[in-house]
C-alpha positions as CSV (number, residue, x, y, z in Angstrom):
1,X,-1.0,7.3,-13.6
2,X,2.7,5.7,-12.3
3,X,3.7,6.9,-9.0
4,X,7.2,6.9,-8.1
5,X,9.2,7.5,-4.9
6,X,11.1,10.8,-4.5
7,X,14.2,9.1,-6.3
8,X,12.2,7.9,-9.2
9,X,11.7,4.2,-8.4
10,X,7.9,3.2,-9.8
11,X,6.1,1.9,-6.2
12,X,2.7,2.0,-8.0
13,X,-0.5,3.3,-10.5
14,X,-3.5,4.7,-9.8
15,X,-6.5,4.2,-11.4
16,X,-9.8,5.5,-11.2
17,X,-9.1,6.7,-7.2
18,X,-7.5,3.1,-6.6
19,X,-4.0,3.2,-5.5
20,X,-2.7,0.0,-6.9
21,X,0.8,-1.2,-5.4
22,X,2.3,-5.3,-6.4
23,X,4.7,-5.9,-4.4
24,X,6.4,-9.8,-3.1
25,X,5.5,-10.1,0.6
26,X,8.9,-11.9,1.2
27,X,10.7,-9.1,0.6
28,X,8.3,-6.2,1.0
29,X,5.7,-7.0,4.1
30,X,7.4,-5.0,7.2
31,X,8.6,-8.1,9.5
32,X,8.5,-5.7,12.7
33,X,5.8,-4.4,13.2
34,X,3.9,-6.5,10.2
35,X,2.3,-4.2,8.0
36,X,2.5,-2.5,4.4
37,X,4.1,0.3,4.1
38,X,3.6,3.7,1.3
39,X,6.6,6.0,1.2
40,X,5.7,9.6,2.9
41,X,6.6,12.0,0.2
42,X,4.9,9.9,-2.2
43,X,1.4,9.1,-0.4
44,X,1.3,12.6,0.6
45,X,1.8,14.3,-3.5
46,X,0.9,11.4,-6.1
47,X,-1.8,9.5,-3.6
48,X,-3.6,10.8,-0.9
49,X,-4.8,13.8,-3.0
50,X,-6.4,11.4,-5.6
51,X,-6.9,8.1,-3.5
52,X,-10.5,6.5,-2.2
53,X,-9.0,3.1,-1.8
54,X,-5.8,1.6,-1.4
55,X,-4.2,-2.3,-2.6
56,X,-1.6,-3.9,-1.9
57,X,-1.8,-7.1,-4.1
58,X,0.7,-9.5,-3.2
59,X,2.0,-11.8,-6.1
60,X,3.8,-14.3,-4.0
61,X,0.2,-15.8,-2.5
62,X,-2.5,-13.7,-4.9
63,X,-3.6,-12.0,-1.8
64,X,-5.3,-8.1,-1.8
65,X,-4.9,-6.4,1.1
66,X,-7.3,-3.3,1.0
67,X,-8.3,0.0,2.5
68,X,-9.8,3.1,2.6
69,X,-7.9,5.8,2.3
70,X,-9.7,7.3,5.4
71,X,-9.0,4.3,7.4
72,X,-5.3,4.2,6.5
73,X,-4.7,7.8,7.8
74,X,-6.4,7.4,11.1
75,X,-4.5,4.4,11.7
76,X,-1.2,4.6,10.1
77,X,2.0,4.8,11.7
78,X,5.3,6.5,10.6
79,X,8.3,4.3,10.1
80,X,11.8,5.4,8.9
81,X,14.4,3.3,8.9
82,X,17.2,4.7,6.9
83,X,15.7,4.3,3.8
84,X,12.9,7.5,4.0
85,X,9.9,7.8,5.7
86,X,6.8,5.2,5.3
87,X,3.5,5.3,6.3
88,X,2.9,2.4,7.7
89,X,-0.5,0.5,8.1
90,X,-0.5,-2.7,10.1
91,X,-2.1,-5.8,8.6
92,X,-4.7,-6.5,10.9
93,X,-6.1,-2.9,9.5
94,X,-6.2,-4.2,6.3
95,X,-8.8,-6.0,4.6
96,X,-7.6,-9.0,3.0
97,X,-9.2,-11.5,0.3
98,X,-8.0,-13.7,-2.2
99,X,-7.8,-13.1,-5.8
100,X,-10.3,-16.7,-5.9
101,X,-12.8,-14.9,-3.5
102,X,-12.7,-11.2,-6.0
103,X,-13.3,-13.6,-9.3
104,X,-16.2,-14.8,-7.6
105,X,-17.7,-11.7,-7.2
């Protein structure tokens, strides 16, 4: 399943309870405070109903940042900087590996 944003822009799919966003760190990581962020409306409707697990893969360095869905609400914050509300998760919540270290596995 695509989820979008309230204004239609694709931020993701979900399969099988995985919440699957790609994203380019450059422009996407939050610089202040450094995290990942999910927009509210979104995460709230399309994910959190659905989710066990969330990724953030990002295709700049082939790095998966991962979570529970349980761990990203108890520790997510709320961000809004002018461009709707995100919940944000800060990366040293995250777990992170490699995309060398998952083909291992």
């Amino acid at each position: 399943m695509i989820v979008r944003s309230v204004d239609g822009k694709v931020i993701g799919k979900m399969d099988n309870g995985v919440f699957v966003k790609e994203v380019r760190g450059s422009i996407h990581m939050l610089r202040s405070p450094r995290g990942w962020g999910i927009d509210v409306e979104a995460y709230n409707q399309d994910i959190k109903p659905y989710c066990a697990e969330i990724q953030v893969h990002d295709m700049e360095t082939d790095l998966l940042y991962a979570s529970t869905s349980r761990n990203f609400d108890e520790k997510k914050i709320y961000i809004n900087r002018g461009f709707g509300g995100q919940f944000v998760l800060l990366l040293k919540d995250w777990s992170v590996k490699s995309r060398e270290q998952l083909s291992l596995l």
